[in-house]
C-alpha positions as protocol buffer text, in pm:
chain_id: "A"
residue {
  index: 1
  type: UNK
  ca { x: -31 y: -1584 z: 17 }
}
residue {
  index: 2
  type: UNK
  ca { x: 83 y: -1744 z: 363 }
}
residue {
  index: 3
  type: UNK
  ca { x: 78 y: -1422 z: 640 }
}
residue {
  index: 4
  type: UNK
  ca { x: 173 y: -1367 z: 961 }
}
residue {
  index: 5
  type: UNK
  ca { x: -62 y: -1319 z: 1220 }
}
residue {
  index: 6
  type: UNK
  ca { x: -8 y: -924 z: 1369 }
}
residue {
  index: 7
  type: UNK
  ca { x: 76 y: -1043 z: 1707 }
}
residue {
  index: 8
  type: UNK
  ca { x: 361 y: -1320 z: 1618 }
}
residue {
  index: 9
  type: UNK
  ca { x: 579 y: -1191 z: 1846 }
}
residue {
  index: 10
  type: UNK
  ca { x: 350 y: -1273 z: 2136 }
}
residue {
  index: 11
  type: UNK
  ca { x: 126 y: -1524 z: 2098 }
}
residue {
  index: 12
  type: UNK
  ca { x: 141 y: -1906 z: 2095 }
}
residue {
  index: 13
  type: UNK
  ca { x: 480 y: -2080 z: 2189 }
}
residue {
  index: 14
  type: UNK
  ca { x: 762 y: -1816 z: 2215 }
}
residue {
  index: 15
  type: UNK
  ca { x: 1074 y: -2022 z: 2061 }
}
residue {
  index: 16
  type: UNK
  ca { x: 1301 y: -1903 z: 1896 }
}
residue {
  index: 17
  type: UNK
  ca { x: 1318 y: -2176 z: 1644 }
}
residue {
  index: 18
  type: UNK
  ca { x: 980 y: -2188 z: 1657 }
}
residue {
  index: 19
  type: UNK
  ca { x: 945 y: -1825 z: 1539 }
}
residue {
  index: 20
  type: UNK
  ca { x: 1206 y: -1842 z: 1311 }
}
residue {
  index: 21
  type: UNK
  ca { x: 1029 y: -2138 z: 1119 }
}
residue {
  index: 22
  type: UNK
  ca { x: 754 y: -1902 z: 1117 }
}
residue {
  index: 23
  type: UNK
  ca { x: 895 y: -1609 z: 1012 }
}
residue {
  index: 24
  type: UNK
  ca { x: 1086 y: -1767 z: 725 }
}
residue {
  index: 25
  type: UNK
  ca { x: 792 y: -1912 z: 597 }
}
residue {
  index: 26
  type: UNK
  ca { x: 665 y: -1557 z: 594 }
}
residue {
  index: 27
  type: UNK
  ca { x: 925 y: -1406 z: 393 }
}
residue {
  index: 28
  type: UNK
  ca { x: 942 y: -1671 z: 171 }
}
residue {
  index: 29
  type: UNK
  ca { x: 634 y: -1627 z: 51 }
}
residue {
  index: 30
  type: UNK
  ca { x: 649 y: -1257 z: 30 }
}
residue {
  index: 31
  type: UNK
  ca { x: 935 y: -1278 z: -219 }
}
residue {
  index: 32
  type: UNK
  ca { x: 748 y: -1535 z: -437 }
}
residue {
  index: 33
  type: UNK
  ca { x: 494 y: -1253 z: -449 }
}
residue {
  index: 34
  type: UNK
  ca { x: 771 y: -996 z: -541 }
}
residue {
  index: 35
  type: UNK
  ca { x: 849 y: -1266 z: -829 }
}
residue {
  index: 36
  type: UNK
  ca { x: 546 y: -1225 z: -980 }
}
residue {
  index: 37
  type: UNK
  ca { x: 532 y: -832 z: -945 }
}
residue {
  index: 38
  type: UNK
  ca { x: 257 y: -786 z: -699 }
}
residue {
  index: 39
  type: UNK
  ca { x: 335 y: -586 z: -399 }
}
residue {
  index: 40
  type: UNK
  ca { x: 7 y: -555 z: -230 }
}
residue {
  index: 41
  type: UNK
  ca { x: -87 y: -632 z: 7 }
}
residue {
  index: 42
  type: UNK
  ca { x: 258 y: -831 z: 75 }
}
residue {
  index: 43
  type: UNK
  ca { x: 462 y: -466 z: 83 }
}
residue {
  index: 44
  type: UNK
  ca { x: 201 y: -310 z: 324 }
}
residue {
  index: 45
  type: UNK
  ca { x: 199 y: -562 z: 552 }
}
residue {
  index: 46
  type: UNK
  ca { x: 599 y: -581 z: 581 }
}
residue {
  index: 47
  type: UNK
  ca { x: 661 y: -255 z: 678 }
}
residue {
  index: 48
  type: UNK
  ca { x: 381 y: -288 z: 907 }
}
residue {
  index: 49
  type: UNK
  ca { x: 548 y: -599 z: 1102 }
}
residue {
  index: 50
  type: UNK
  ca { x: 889 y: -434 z: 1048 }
}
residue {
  index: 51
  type: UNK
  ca { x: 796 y: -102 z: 1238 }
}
residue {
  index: 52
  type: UNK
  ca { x: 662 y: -310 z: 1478 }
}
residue {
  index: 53
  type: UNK
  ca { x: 945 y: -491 z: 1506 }
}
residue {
  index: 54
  type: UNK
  ca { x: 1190 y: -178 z: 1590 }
}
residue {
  index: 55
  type: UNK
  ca { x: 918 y: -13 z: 1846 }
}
residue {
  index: 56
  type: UNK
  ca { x: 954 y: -333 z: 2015 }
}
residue {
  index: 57
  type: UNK
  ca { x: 1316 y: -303 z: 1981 }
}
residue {
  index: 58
  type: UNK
  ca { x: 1360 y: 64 z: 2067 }
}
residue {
  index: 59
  type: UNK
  ca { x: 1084 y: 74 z: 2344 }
}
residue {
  index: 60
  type: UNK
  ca { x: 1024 y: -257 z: 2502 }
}
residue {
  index: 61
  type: UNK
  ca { x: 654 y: -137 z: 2406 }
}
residue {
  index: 62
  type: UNK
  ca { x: 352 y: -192 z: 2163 }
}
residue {
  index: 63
  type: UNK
  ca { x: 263 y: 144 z: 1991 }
}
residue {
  index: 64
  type: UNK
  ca { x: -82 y: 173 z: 1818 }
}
residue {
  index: 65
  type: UNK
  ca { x: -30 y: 357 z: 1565 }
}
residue {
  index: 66
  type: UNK
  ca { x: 230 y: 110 z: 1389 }
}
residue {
  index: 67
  type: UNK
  ca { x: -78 y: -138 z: 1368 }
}
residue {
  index: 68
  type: UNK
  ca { x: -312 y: -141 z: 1083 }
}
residue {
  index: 69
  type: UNK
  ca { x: -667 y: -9 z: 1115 }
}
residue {
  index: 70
  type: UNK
  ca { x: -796 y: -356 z: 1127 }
}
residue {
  index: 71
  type: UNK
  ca { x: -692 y: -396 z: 1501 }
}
residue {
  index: 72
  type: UNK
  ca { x: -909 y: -233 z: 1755 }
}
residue {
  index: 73
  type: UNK
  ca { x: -829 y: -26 z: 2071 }
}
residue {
  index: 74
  type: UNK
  ca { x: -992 y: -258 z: 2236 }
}
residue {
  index: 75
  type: UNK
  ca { x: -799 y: -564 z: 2071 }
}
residue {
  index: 76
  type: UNK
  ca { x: -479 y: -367 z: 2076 }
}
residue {
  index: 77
  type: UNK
  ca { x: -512 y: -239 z: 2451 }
}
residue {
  index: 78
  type: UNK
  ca { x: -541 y: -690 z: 2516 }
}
residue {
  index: 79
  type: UNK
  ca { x: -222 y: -735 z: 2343 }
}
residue {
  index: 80
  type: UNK
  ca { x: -26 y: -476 z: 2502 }
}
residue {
  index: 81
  type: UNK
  ca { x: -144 y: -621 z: 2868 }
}
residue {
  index: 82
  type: UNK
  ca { x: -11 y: -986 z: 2737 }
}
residue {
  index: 83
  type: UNK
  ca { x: 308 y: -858 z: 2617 }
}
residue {
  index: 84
  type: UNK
  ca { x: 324 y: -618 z: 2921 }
}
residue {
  index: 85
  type: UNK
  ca { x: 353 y: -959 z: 3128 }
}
residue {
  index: 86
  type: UNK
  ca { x: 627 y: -1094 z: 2873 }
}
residue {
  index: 87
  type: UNK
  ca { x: 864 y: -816 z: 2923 }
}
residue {
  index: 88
  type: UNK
  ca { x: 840 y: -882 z: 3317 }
}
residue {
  index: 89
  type: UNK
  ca { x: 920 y: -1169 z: 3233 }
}
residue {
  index: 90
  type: UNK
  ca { x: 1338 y: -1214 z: 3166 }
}
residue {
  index: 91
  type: UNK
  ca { x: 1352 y: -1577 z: 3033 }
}
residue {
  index: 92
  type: UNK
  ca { x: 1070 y: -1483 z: 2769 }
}
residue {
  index: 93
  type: UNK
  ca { x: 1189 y: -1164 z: 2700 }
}
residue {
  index: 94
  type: UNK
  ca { x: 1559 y: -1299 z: 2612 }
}
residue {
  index: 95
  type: UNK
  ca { x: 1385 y: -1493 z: 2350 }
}
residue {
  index: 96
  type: UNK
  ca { x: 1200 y: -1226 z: 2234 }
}
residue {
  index: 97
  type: UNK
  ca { x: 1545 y: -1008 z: 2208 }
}
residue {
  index: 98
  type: UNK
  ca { x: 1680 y: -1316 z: 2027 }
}
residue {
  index: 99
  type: UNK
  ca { x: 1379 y: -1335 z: 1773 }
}
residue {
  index: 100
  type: UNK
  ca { x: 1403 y: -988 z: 1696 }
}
residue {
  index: 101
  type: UNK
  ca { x: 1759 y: -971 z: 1649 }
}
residue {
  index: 102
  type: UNK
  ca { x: 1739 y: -1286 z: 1374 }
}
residue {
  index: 103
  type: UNK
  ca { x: 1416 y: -1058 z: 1249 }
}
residue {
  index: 104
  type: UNK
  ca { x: 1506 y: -722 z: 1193 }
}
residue {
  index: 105
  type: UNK
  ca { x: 1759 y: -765 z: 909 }
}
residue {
  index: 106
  type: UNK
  ca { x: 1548 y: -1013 z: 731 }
}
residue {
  index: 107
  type: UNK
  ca { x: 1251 y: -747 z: 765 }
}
residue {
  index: 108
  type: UNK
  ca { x: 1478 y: -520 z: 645 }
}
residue {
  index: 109
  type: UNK
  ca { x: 1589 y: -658 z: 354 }
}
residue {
  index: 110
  type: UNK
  ca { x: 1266 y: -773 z: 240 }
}
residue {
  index: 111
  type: UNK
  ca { x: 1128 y: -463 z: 279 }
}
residue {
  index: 112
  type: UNK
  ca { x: 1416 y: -318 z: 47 }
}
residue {
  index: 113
  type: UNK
  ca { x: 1308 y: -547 z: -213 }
}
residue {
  index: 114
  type: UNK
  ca { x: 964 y: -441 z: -261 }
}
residue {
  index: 115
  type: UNK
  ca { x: 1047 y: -111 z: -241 }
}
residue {
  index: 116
  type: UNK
  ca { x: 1276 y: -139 z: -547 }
}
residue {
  index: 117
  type: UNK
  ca { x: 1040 y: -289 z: -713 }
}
residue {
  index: 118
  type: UNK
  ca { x: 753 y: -43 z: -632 }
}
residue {
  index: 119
  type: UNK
  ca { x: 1043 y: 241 z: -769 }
}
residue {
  index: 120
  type: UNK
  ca { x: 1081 y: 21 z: -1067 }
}
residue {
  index: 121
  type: UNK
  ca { x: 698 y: 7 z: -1165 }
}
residue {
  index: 122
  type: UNK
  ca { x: 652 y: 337 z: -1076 }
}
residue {
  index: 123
  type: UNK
  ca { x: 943 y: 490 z: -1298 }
}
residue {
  index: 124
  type: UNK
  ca { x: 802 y: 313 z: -1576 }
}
residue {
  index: 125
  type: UNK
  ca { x: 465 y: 516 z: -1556 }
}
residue {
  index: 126
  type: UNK
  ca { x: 358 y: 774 z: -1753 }
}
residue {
  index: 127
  type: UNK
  ca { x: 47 y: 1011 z: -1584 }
}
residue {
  index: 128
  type: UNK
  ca { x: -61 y: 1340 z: -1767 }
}
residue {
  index: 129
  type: UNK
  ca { x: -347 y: 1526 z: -1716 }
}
residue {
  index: 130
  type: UNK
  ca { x: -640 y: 1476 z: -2014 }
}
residue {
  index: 131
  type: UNK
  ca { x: -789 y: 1795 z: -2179 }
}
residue {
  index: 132
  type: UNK
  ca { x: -792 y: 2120 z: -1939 }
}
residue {
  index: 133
  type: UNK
  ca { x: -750 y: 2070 z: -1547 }
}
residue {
  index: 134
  type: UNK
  ca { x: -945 y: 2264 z: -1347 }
}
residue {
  index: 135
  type: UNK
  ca { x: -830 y: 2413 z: -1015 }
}
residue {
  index: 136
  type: UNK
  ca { x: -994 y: 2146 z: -786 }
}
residue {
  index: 137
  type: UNK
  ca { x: -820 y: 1842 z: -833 }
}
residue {
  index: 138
  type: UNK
  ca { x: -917 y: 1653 z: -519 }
}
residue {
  index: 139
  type: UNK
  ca { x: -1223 y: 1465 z: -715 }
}
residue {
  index: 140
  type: UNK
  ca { x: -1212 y: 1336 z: -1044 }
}
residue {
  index: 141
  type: UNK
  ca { x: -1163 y: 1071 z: -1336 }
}
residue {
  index: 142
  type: UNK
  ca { x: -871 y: 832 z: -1346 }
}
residue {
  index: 143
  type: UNK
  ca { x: -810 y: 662 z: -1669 }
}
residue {
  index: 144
  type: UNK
  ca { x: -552 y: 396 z: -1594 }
}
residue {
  index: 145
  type: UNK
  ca { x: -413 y: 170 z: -1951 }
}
residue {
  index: 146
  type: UNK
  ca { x: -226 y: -159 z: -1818 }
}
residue {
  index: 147
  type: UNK
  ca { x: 60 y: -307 z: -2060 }
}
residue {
  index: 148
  type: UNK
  ca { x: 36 y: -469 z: -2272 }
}
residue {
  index: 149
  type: UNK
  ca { x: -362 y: -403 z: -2303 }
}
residue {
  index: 150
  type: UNK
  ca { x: -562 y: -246 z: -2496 }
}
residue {
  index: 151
  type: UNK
  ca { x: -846 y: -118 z: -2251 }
}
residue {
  index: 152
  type: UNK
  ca { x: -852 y: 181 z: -2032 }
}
residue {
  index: 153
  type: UNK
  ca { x: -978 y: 122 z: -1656 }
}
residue {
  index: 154
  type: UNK
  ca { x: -1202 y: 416 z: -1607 }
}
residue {
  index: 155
  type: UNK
  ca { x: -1219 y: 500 z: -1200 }
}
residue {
  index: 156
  type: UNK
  ca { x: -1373 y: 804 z: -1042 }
}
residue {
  index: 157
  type: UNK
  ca { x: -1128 y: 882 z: -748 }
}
residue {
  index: 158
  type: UNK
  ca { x: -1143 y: 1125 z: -483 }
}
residue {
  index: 159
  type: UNK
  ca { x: -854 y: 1240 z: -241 }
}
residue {
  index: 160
  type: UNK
  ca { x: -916 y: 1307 z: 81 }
}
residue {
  index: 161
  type: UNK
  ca { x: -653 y: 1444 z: 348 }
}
residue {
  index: 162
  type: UNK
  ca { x: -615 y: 1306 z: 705 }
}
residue {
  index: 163
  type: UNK
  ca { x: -442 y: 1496 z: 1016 }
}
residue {
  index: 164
  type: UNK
  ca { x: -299 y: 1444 z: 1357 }
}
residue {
  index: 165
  type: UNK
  ca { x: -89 y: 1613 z: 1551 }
}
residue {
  index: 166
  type: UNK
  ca { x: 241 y: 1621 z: 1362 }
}
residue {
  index: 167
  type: UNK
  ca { x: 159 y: 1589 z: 964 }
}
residue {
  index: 168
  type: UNK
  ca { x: -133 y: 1583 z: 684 }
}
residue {
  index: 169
  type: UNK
  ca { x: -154 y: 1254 z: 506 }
}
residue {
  index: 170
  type: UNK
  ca { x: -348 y: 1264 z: 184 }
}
residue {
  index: 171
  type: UNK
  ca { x: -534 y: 929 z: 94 }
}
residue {
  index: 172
  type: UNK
  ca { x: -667 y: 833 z: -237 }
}
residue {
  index: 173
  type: UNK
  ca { x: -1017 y: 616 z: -289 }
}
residue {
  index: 174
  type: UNK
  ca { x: -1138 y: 455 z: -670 }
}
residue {
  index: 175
  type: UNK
  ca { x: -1463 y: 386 z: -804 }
}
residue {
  index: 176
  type: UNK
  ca { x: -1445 y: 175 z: -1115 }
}
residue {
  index: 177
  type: UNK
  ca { x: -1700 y: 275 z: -1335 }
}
residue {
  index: 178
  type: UNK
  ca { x: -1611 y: 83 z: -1688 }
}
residue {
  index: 179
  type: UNK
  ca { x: -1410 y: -49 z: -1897 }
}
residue {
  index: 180
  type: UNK
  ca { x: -1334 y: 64 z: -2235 }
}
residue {
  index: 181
  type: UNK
  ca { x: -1151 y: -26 z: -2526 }
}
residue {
  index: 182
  type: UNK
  ca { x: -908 y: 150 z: -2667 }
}
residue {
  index: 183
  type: UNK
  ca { x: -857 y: 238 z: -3034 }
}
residue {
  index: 184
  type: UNK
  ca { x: -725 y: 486 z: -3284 }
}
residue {
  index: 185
  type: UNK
  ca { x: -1101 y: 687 z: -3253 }
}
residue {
  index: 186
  type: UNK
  ca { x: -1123 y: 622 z: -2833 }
}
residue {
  index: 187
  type: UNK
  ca { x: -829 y: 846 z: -2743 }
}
residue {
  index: 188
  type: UNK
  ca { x: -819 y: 961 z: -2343 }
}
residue {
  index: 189
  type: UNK
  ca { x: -965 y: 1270 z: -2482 }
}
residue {
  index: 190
  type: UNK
  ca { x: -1266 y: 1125 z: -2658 }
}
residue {
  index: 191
  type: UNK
  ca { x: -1306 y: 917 z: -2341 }
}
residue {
  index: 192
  type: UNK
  ca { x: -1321 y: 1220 z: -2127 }
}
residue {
  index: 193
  type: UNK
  ca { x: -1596 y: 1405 z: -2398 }
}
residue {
  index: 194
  type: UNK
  ca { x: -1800 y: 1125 z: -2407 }
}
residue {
  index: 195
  type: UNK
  ca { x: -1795 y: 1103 z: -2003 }
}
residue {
  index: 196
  type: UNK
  ca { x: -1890 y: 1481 z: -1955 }
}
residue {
  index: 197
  type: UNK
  ca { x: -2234 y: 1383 z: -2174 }
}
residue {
  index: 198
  type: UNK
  ca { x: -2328 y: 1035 z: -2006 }
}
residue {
  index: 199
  type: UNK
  ca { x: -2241 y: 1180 z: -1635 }
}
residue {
  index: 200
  type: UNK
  ca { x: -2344 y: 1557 z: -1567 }
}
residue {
  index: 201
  type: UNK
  ca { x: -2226 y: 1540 z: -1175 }
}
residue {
  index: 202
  type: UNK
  ca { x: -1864 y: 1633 z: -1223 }
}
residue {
  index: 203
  type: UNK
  ca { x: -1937 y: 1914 z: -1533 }
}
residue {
  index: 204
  type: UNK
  ca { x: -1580 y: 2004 z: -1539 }
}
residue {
  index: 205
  type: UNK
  ca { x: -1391 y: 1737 z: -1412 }
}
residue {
  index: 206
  type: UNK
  ca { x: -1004 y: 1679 z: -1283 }
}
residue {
  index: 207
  type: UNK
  ca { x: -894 y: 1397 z: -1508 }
}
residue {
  index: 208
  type: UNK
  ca { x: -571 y: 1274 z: -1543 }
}
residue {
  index: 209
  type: UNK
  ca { x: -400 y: 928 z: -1766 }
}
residue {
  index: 210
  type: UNK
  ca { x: -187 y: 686 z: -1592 }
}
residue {
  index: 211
  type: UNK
  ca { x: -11 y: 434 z: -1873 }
}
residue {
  index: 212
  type: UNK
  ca { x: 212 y: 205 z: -1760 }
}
residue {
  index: 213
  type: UNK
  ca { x: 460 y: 89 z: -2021 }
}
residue {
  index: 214
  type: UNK
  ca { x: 558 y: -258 z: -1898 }
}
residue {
  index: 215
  type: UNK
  ca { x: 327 y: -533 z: -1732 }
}
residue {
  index: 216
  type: UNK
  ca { x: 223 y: -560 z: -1371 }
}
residue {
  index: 217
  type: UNK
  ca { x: -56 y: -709 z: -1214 }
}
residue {
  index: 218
  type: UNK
  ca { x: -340 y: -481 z: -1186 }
}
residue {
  index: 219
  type: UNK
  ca { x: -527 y: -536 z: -873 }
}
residue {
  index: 220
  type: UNK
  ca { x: -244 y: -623 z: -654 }
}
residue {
  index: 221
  type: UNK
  ca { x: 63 y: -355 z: -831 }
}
residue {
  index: 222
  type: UNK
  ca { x: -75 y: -114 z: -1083 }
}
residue {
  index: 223
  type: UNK
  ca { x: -370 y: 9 z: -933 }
}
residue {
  index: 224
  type: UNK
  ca { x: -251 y: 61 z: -628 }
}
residue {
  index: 225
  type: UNK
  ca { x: 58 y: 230 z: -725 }
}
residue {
  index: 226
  type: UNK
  ca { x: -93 y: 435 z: -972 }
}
residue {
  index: 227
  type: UNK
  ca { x: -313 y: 596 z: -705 }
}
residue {
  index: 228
  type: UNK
  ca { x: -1 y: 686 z: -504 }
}
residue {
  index: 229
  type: UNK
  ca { x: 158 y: 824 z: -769 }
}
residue {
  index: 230
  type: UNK
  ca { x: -175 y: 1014 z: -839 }
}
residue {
  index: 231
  type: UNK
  ca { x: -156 y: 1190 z: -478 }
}
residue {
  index: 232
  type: UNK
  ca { x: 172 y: 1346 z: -551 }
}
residue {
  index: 233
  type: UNK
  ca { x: 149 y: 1476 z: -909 }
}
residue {
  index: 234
  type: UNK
  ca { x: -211 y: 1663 z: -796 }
}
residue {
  index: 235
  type: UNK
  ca { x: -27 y: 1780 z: -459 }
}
residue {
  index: 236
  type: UNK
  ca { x: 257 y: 1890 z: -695 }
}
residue {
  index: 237
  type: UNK
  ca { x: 10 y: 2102 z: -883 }
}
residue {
  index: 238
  type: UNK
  ca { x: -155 y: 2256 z: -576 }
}
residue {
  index: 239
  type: UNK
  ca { x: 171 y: 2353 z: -431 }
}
């Protein structure tokens, strides 16, 4: 889909109309995703620019932490010198006011929209654990059964946590390993028995079914929100 470069705000010619034409373009594009169910990496990047958008707002300041990982110190620490010159700057910076004032309720709203629509996919899955969980649940076996399918995605997946100086922030990462088709004699269970024989490194795996019982796009909405919604049912059983 059409994106918008991370540094809109600053770079090239800084017109209003100009931006706005950009911008626009943007959005529109990131609802026609919405229209076809896939969120990512439209939804992502949104809340990304909007965040952006209100540190700019708030601050008068770039913050690097509202960037994604893609952009370097180095790149980032260039950018904040340009846009350093653009706030001294009164002329430019009234049209960068005025851009982010047309913006920030467009953001906004967008934003809203893929987040109901990440709440609707995600109400309308169904994740259980297969067989007997163990107490580790931080490494395991996903099994995740798109509708209206009739194969199970097999991933291994592994959840790792992240700190800084304020929170934790648990991540999620997939290996797919097959594809199988379901059946009355492949249940989740058999799955899991036959997985235990073919691969001895996990011997008593975490494994856990995610069935989602109406049809998104698998790459680009199930996967990924099946993952998230992974996190927090294994850090509801730890707590």
């Amino acid at each position: 889909m059409k994106t918008l470069p991370v540094n809109w705000l600053t770079e090239g010619l800084i017109d209003f109309e100009y931006k706005k034409y950009m911008l626009l373009a943007y959005l529109k594009a990131a609802k026609e995703e919405f229209g076809q169910h896939r969120l990512y990496p439209v939804l992502s990047d949104l809340i990304m620019h909007y965040r952006h958008l209100l540190q700019v707002k708030e601050h008068k300041q770039l913050v690097y932490e509202t960037f994604p990982q893609r952009i370097s110190r180095a790149d980032f620490e260039k950018l904040e010198l340009v846009y350093q010159k653009i706030v001294e700057d009164d002329e430019t910076m009234q049209q960068i006011e005025e851009i982010i004032r047309f913006a920030a309720p467009l953001f906004n709203q967008t934003v809203a929209s893929g987040q109901e629509l990440y709440e609707f996919v995600e109400r309308h899955l169904e994740i259980s654990p297969v067989g007997i969980t163990p107490m580790y649940h931080d490494e395991g076996y996903l099994f995740l059964d798109a509708y209206p399918g009739k194969e199970t995605q097999v991933y291994l997946y592994r959840i790792t946590v992240f700190e800084n100086t304020y929170e934790k922030y648990r991540g999620i990462n997939t290996q797919l390993l097959q594809t199988v088709r379901r059946g009355l004699a492949q249940t989740h269970e058999n799955l899991k028995v036959q997985l235990l024989r073919e691969r001895r490194a996990l011997p008593n795996p975490a494994t856990f079914a995610v069935v989602s019982r109406i049809p998104v796009p698998l790459e680009h909405s199930l996967l990924p929100i099946a993952k998230r919604s992974l996190v927090k049912f294994v850090t509801n059983l730890a707590a």
